[in-house]
C-alpha positions as semicolon CSV with decimal commas, in nm:
position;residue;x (nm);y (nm);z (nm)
1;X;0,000;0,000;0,000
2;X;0,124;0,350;-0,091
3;X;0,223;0,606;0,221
4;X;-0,100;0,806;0,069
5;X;-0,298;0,508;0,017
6;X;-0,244;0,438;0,405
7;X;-0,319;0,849;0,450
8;X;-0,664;0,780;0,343
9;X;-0,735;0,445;0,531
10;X;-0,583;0,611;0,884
11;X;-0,768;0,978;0,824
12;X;-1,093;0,991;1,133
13;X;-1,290;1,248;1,228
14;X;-1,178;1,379;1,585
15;X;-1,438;1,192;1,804
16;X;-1,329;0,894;1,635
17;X;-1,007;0,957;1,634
18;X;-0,974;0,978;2,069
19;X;-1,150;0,653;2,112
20;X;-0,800;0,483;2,014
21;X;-0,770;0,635;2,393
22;X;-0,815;0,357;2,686
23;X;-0,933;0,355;3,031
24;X;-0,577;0,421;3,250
25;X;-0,397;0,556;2,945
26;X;-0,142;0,792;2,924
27;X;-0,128;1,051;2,686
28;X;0,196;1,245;2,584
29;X;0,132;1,569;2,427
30;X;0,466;1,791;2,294
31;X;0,551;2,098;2,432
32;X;0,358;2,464;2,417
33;X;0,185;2,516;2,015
34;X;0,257;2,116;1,927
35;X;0,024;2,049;2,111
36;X;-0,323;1,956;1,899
37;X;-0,610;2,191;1,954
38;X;-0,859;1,943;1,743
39;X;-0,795;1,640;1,941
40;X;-0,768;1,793;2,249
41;X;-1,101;1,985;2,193
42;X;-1,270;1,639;2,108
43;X;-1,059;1,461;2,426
44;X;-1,275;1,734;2,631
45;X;-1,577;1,641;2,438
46;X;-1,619;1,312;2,597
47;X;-1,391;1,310;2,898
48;X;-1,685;1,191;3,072
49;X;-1,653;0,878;2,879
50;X;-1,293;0,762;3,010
51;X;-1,163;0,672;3,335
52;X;-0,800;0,732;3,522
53;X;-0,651;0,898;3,176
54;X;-0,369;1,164;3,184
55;X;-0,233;1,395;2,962
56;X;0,156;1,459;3,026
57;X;0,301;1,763;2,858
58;X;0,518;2,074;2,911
59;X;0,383;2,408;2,890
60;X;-0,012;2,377;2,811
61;X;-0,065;2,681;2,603
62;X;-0,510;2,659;2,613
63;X;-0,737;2,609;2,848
64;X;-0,904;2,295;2,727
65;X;-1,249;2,170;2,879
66;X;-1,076;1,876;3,032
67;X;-0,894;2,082;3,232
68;X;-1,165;2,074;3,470
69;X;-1,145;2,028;3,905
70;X;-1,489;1,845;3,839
71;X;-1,383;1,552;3,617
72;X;-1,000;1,468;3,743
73;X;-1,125;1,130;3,807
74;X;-1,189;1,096;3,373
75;X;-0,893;1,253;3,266
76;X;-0,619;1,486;3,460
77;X;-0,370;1,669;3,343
78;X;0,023;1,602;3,476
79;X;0,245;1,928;3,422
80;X;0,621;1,847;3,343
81;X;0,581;2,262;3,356
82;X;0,307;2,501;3,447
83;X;0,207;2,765;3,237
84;X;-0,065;3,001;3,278
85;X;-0,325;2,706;3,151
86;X;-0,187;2,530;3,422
87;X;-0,072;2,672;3,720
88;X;-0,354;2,772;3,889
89;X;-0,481;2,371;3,898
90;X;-0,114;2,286;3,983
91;X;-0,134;2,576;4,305
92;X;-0,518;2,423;4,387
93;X;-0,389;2,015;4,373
94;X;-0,584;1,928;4,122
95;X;-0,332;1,928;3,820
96;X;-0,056;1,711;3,914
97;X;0,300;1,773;3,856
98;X;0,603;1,568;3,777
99;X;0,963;1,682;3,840
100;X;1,209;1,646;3,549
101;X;1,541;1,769;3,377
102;X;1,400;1,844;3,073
103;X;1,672;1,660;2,929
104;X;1,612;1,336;3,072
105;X;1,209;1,309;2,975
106;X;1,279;1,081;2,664
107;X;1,499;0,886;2,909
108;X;1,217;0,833;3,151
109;X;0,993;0,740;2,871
110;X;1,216;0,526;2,710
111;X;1,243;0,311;3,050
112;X;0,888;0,336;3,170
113;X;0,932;0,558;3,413
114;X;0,713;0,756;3,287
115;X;0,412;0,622;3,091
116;X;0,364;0,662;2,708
117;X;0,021;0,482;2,568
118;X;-0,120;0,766;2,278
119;X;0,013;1,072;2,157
120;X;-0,135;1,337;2,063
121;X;0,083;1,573;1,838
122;X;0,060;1,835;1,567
123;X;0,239;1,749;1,242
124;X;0,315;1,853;0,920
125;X;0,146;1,744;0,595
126;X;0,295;1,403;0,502
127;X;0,558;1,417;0,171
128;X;0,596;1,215;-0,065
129;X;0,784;0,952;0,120
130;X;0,496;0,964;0,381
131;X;0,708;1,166;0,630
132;X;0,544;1,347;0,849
133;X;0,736;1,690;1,094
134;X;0,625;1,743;1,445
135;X;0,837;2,054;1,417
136;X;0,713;2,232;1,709
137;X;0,777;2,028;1,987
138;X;0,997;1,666;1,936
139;X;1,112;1,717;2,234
140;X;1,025;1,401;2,461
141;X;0,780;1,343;2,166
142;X;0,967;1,129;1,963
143;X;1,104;0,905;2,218
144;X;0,651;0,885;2,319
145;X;0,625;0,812;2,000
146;X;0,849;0,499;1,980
147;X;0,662;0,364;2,249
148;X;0,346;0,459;2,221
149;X;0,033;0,206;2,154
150;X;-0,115;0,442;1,869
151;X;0,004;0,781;1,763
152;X;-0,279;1,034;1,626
153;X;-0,196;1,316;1,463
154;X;-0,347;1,628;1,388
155;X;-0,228;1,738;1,020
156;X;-0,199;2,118;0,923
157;X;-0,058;2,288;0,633
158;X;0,032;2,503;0,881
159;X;0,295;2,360;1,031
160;X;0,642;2,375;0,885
161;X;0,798;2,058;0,750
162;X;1,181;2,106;0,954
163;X;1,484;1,910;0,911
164;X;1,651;1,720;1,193
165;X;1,552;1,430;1,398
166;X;1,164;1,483;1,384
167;X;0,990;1,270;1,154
168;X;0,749;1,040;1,168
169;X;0,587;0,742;0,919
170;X;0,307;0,683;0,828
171;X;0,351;0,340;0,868
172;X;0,353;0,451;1,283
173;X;0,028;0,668;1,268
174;X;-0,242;0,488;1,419
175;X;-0,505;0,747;1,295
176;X;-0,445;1,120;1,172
177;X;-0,734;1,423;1,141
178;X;-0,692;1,730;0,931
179;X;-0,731;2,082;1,058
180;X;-0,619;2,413;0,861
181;X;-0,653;2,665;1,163
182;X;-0,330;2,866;1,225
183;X;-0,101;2,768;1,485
184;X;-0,123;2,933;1,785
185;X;0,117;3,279;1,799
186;X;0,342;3,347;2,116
187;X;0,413;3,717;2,117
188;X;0,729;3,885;2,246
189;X;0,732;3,930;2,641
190;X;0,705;4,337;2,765
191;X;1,036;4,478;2,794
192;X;1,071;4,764;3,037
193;X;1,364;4,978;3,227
194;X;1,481;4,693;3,396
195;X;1,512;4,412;3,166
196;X;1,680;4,697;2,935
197;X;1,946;4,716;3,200
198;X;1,991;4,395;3,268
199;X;2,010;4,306;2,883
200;X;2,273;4,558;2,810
201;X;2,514;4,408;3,086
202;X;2,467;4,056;2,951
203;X;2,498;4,172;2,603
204;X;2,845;4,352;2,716
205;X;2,992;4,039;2,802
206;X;2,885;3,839;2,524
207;X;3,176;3,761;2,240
208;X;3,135;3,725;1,877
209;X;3,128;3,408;1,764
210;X;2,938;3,286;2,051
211;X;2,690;3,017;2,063
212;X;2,343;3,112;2,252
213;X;2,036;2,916;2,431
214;X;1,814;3,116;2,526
215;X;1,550;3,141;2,766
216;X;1,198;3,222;2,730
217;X;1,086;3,559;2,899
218;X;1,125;3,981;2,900
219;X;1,455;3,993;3,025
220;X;1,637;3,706;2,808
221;X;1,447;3,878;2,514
222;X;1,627;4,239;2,605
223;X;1,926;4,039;2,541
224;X;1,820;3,956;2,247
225;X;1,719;4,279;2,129
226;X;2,068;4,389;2,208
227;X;2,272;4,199;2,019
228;X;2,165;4,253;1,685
229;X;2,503;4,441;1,610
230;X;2,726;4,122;1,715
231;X;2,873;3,894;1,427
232;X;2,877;3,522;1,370
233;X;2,673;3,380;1,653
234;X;2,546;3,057;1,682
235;X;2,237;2,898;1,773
236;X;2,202;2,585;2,009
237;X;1,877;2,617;2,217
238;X;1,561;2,473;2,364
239;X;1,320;2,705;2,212
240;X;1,328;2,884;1,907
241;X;1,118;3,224;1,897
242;X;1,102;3,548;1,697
243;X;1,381;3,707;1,931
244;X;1,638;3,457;1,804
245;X;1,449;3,511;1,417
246;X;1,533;3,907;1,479
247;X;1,902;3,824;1,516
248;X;1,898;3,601;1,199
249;X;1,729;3,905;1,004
250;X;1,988;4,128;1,126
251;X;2,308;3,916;1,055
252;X;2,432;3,871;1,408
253;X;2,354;3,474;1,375
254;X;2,520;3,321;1,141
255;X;2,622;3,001;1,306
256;X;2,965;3,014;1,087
257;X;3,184;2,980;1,379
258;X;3,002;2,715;1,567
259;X;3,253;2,423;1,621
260;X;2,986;2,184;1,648
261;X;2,705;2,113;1,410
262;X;2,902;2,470;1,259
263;X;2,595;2,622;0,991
264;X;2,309;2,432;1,178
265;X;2,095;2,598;1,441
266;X;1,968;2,360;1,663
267;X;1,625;2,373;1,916
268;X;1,372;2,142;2,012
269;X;1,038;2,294;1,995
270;X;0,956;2,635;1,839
271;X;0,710;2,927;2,026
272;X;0,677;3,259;1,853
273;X;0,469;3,406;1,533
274;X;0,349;3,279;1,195
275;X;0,661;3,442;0,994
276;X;0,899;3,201;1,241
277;X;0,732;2,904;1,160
278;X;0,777;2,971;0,751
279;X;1,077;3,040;0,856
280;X;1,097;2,721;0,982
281;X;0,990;2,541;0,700
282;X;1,203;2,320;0,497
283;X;1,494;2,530;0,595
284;X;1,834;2,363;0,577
285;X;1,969;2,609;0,798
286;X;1,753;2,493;1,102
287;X;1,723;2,152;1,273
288;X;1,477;2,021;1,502
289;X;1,586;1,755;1,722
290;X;1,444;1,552;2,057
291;X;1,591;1,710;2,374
292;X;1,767;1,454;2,508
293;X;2,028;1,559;2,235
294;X;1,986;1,935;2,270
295;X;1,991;2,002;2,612
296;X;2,233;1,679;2,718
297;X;2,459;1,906;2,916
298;X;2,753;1,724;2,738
299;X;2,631;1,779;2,364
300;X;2,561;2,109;2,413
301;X;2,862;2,171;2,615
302;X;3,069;2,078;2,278
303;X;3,016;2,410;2,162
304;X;3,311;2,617;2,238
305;X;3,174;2,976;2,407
306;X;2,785;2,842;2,464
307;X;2,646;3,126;2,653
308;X;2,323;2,985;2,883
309;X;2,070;3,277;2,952
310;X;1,777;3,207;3,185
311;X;1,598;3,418;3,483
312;X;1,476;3,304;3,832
313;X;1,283;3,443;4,060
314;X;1,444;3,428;4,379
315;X;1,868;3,377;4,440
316;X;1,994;3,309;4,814
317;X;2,339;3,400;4,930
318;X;2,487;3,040;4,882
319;X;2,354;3,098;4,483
320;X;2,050;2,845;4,492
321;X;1,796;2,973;4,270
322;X;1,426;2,905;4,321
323;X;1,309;2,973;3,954
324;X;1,000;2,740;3,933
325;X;0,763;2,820;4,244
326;X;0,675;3,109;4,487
327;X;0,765;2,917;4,862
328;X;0,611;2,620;4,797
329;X;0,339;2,704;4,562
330;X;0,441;2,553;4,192
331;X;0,486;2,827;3,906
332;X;0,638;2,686;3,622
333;X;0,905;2,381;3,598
334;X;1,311;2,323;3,592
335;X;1,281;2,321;3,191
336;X;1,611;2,390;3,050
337;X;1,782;2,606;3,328
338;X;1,975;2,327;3,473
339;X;2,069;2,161;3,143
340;X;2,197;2,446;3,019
341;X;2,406;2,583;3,312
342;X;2,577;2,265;3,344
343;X;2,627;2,277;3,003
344;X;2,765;2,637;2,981
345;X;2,988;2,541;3,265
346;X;3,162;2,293;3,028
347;X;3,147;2,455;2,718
348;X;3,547;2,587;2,661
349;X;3,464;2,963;2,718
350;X;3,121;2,907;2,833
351;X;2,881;3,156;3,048
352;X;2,598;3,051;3,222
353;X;2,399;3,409;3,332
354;X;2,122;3,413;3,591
355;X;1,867;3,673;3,558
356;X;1,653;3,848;3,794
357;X;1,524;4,205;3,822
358;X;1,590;4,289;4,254
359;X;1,313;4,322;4,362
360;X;0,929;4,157;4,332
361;X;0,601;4,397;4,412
362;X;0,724;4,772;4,308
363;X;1,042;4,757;4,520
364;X;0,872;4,616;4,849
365;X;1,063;4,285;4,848
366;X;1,387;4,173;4,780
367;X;1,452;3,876;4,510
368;X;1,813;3,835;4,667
369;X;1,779;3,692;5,014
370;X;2,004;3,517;5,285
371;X;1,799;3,216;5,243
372;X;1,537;3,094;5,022
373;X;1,171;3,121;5,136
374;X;1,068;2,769;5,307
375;X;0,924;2,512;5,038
376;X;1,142;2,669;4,724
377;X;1,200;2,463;4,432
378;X;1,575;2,520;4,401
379;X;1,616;2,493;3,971
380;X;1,981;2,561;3,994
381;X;2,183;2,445;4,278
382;X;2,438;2,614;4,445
383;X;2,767;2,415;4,274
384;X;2,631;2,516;3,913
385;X;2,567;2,887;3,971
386;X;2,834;3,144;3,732
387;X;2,722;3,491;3,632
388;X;2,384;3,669;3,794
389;X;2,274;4,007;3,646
390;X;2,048;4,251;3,805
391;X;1,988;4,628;3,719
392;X;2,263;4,670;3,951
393;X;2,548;4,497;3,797
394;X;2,678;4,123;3,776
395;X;2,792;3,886;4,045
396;X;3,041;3,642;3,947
397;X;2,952;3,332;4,165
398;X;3,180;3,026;4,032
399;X;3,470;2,955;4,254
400;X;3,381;3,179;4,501
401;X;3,326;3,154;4,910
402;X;3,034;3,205;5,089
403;X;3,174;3,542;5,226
404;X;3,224;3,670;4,911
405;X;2,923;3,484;4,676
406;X;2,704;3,717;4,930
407;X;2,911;4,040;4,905
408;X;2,895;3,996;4,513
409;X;2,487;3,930;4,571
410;X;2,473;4,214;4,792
411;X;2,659;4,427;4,562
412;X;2,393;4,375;4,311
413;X;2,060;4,404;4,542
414;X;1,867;4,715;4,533
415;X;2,004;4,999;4,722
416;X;1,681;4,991;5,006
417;X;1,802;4,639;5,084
418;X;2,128;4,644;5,078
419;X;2,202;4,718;5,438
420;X;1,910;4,507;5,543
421;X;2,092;4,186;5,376
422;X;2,434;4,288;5,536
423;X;2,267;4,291;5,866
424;X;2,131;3,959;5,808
425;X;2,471;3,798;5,672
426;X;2,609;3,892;6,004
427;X;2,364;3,748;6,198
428;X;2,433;3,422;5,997
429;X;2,791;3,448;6,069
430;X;2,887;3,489;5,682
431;X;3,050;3,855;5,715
């Protein structure tokens, strides 16, 4: 049978298409706009109909029916990171949350540690060949999909057909359905004063000829913005978004002087606007690979000069940083941070920069502190912490005491609290 003869035998209508979904099943969904709003939609449709299911997946981008307090015992969602779709459930207990490098995801899939029955994943139109792209999120998805019961796919022209390690058969679709809507847009985050400031010291110490990952948010963004007069930089990331696309429009990346994969960028899912993904589309420049080979701290840490930029939320004077809840309430997830760090700590020339504006709730509290607030998620742990930025300056952490990590945090804090936190290091005996 031809790969477009078996097209036409495996295409369903959505409701059809989610009773391949069993009672106890888990369903792996790929990160942010992979995931697929027709199945999903239909899932929520008769969630009433299954029993114990769950739907794994980083960064739910809508707020699907099923994600409902009232029918957890049909279907729940499990976060491997909260966004705003999620986070509420997460804070309330309903939405359940499991802790991961995002690195090591296809890992745990691949030794059923974590649970891969059905996926549910957006995809390219098939070519000729009967190859399919899940270009915006392989991720952990392609190591589901090897292990999966039945794949479904949602099919949109849409979606841009990317090189790299993220194709799929035909011959592994269980079913596919069609939809032509256009995939979901991520805007740029608000940059303001702040995030300027701390962009332009970041940017300062960033070489040509470096190699970047960068985070998602304002402040790694007014990085971004900032280096658009740089030459020959290189691309090996996490997420690709319009930020990184302004850089290639401008010159700066060129990925010429990358020492590994040199003339590829590399990411693993893609967030941003409907010029990115054309952009993304059949483009021999760009690769889209799984992120067990993207953010494997060693892999990435073969690029000579990879410079890791990510923010947190709260930094204590030992260097832990809380970036993925508020005390113990859940916010987001590890993601990338720690991959990354590590990684930029091996890297031949590497830098790993923290960011975090210094203070939280206009000015009224400190994001610097002696010790984390109780019931912190610590992302990055005190033995991988480098460079952290404020609007006040960088800290250089790496190889550095306790008596002087908090004098270099101190030096960076906002003015009003800077006493305060002296006071409070000398109570704990560190100056």
């Amino acid at each position: 049978m031809t790969p477009q003869q078996l097209y036409q035998q495996k295409r369903l209508a959505p409701a059809d298409a989610v009773r391949l979904v069993r009672n106890g099943d888990t369903i792996i969904v790929p990160t942010g706009v992979g995931e697929p709003p027709t199945l999903l939609t239909a899932l929520s449709a008769q969630r009433r109909d299954f029993s114990d299911v769950k739907v794994s997946q980083i960064l739910a981008m809508r707020k699907y029916d099923y994600l409902d307090p009232q029918t957890v015992d049909h279907i729940r969602h499990v976060a491997f990171f909260f966004g705003g779709a999620t986070r509420a459930g997460g804070q309330e207990g309903w939405i359940d949350f499991l802790p991961n490098y995002f690195s090591e995801i296809p890992h745990q899939i691949e030794r059923g540690q974590i649970a891969s029955d059905v996926v549910f994943s957006m995809a390219s139109p098939m070519d000729a060949h009967g190859f399919f792209a899940v270009s915006l999120g392989a991720d952990y998805t392609m190591a589901a999909i090897a292990k999966a019961r039945a794949v479904v796919l949602e099919v949109n022209p849409n979606v841009p057909f990317a090189f790299g390690n993220c194709h799929i058969h035909i011959s592994q679709v269980a079913a596919l359905v069609e939809s032509d809507q256009p995939v979901l847009e991520v805007g740029l985050p608000k940059i303001g004063p702040v995030q300027e400031a701390i962009g332009k010291y970041v940017a300062d110490m960033i070489d040509d000829g470096s190699t970047l990952q960068i985070g998602y948010g304002g402040i790694p963004d007014a990085v971004v913005m900032q280096l658009t007069s740089k030459n020959d930089l290189g691309i090996h990331t996490e997420m690709i978004g319009d930020g990184i696309l302004t850089l290639v429009e401008s010159g700066a990346i060129t990925n010429r002087r990358k020492n590994y994969l040199p003339g590829k960028m590399v990411a693993t899912f893609a967030l941003g606007s409907q010029k990115l993904y054309r952009y993304m589309d059949r483009n021999p420049g760009l690769e889209i690979h799984p992120v067990s080979f993207t953010n494997d701290p060693y892999l990435a840490g073969l690029n000579d000069n990879l410079v890791a930029i990510n923010a947190t939320l709260q930094i204590d004077f030992q260097g832990q940083c809380g970036s993925e809840s508020l005390g113990f309430s859940p916010y987001s997830g590890t993601g990338g941070q720690s991959d990354f760090v590590r990684a930029a700590n091996r890297s031949r020339g590497g830098k790993a920069f923290i960011v975090v504006p210094s203070t939280a709730k206009n000015d009224t509290i400190s994001r610097i502190v002696p010790t984390l607030t109780p019931g912190t998620h610590v992302s990055t742990s005190k033995n991988d912490i480098n460079y952290v930025v404020t609007e006040y300056g960088v800290a250089q952490l790496r190889g550095k005491s306790m008596k002087q990590r908090t004098q270099e945090l101190i030096g960076i804090a906002h003015p009003n609290f800077r006493a305060e936190l002296t006071e409070q290091a000398k109570r704990m005996s560190i100056l």
